[in-house]
DRENLUM-771006 format. One record per residue: residue in one letter; x, y, z of N, C-alpha, C, O in turn. Coordinates in steps of 0.001 Angstrom, whole numbers, plus 524288, in hexadecimal, padded with zeros to 5 digits. Layout:
N
aXYZXYZXYZXYZ
...
END
This chain:
73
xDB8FE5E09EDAF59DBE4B5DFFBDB12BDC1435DC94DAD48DBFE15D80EDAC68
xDC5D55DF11DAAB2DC8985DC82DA81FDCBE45D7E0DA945DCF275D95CDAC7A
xDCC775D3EFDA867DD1E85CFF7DABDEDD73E5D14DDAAA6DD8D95D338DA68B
xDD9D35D012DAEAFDE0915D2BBDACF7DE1985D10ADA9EBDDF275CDA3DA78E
xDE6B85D357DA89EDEA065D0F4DA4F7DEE775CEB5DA7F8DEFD55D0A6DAC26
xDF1415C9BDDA573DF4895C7CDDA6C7DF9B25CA1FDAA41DFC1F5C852DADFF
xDFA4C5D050DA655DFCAF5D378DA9C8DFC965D4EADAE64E004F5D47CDB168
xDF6CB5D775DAFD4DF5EF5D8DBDB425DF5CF5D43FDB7F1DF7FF5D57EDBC09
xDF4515D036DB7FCDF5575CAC1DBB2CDFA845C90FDBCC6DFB895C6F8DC0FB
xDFDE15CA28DB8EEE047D5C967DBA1CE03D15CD9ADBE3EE02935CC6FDC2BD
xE04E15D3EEDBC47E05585D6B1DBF75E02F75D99DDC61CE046A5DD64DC8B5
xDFDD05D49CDC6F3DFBC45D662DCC37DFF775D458DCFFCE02CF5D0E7DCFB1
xDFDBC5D7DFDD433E008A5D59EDD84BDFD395D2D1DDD8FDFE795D1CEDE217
xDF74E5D207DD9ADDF43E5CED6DDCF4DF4945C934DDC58DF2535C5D7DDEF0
xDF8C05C87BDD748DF6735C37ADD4F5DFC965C132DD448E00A15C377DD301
xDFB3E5BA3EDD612DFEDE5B952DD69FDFED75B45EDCF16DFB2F5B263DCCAB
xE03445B45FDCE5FE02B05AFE1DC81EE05125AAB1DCA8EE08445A988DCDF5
xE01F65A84BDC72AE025F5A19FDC8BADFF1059E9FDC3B0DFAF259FEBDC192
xE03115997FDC28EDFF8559730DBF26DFEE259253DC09CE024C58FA8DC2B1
xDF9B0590B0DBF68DF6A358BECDC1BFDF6025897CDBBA8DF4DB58BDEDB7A4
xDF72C583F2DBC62DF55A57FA3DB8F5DF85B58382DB3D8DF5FC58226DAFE4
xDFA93585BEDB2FFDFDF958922DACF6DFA1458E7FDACD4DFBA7591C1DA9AB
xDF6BA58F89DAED5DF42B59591DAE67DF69659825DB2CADF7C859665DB71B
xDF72059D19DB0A4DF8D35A218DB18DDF4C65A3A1DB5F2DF00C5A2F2DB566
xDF6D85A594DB9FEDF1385A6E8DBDC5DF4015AA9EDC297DF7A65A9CFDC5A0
xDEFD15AFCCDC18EDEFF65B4B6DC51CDF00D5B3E4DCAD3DEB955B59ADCB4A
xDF14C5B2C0DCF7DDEE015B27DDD1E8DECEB5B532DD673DF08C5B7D9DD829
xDE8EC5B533DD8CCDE7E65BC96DDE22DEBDE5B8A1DE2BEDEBAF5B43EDE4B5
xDEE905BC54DE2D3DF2CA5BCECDE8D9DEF675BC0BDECE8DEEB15B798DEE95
xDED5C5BF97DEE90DE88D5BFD0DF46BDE3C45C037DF299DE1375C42CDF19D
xDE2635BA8DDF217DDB9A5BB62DEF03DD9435BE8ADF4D0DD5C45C1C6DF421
xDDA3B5BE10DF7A2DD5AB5BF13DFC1EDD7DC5C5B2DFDEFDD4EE5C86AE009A
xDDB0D5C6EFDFCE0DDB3C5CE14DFD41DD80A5CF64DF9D7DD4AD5D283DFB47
xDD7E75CD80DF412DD4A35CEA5DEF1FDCFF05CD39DEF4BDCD615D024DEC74
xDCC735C8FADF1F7DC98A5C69DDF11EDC6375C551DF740DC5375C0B0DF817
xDC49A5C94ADFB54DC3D05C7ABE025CDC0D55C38BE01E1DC1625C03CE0554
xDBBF05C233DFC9BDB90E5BFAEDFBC8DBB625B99DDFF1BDB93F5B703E028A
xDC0E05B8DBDFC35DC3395B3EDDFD7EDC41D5B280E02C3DC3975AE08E0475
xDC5CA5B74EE05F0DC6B75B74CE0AC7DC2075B478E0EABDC2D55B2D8E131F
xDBD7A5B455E0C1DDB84D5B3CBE0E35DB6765AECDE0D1CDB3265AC98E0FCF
xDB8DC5AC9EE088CDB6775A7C4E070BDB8295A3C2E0AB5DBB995A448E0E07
xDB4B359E9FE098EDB51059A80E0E25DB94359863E0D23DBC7C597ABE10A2
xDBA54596A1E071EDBDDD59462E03E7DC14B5983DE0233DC26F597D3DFD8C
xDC43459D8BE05A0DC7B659FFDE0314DCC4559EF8E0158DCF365A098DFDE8
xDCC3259A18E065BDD4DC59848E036EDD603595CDDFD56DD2BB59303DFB32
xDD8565966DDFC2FDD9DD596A7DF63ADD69859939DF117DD6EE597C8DEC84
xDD3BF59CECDF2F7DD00F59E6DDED67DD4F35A346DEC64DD6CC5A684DEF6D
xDD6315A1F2DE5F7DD9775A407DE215DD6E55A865DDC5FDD3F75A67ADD913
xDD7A65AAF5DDC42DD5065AD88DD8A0DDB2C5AFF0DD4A4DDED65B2D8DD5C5
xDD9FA5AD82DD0C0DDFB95AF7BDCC67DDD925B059DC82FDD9045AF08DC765
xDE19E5B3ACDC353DDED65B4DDDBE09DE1DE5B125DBA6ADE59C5AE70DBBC0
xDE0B55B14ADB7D8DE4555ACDBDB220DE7035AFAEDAFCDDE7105B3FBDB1F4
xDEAAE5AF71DAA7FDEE265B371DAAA3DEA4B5B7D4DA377DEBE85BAF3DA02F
xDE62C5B5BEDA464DE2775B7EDDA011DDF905BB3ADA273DDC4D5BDD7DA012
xDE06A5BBA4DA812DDD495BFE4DAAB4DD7355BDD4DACE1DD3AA5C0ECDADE2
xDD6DA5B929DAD49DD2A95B74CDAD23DD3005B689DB5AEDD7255B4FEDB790
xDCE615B7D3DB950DCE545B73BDBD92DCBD75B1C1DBEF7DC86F5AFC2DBC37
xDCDA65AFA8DC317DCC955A9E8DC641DCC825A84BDCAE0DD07F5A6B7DCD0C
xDC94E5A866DCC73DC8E75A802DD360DC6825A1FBDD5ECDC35559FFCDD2EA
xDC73459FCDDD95FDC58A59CACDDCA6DC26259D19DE0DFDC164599AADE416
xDC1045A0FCDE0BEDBAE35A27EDE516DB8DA5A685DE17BDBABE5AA8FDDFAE
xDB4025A3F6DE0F1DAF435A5C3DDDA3DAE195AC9CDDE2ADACF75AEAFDD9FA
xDAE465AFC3DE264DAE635B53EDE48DDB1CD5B650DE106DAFBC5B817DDD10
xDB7735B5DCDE0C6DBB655B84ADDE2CDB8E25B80EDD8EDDB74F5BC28DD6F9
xDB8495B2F3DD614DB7075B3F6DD16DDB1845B7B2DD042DB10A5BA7ADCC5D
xDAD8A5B723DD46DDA9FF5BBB8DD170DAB795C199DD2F3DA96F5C587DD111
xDB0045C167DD749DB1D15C810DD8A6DB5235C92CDD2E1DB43F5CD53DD09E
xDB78F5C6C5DD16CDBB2A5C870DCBC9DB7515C954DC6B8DB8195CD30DC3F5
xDB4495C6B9DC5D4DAF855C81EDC299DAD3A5CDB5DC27EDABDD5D0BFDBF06
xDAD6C5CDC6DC8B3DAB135D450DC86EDAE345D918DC845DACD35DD8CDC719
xDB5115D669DCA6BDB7F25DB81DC8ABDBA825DC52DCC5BDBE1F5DF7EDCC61
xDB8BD5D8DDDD13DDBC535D9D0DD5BDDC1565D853DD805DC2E45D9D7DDC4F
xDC4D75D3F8DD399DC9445D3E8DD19CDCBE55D863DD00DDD0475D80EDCE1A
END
C-alpha cells in the first residue's frame, strides 16, 4: 500500500486538516465509523488517528496502527 499524497489528503472528505505544534496534520472525521475496533476499546474517548502531510499514518490506539500496516486504511 502506497501512502497518499498530499493531494489526495487535501481532497478527502474523511479527513479533516489541522495543524498541531506547526505540522500539517490529516485528520479521520469519525475514527469509529472507520475503525469499530475503537468503539470497543475501554479507553475509546479521544483515540485520534491522522496522516502528516508526507503521507505518513499515526494513530493513538495501538489496533489502528497495526490495522493500517496491513492495508485496512
Amino acid at each position: 500500500m502506497e501512502d497518499p499524497t498530499q493531494d489526495h489528503l487535501e481532497n478527502s472528505e474523511h479527513l479533516e486538516k489541522r495543524t498541531i505544534g506547526g505540522e500539517l496534520r490529516y485528520y479521520v472525521k469519525n475514527i469509529r465509523a472507520h475503525w469499530p475496533v475503537v468503539e470497543d476499546a475501554p479507553n475509546a474517548e479521544g483515540q485520534e488517528a491522522w496522516w502528516t502531510a508526507d503521507g505518513k499514518f499515526h494513530a493513538t490506539h495501538a489496533q489502528l496502527r497495526r490495522d493500517s500496516f496491513i492495508g485496512v486504511v
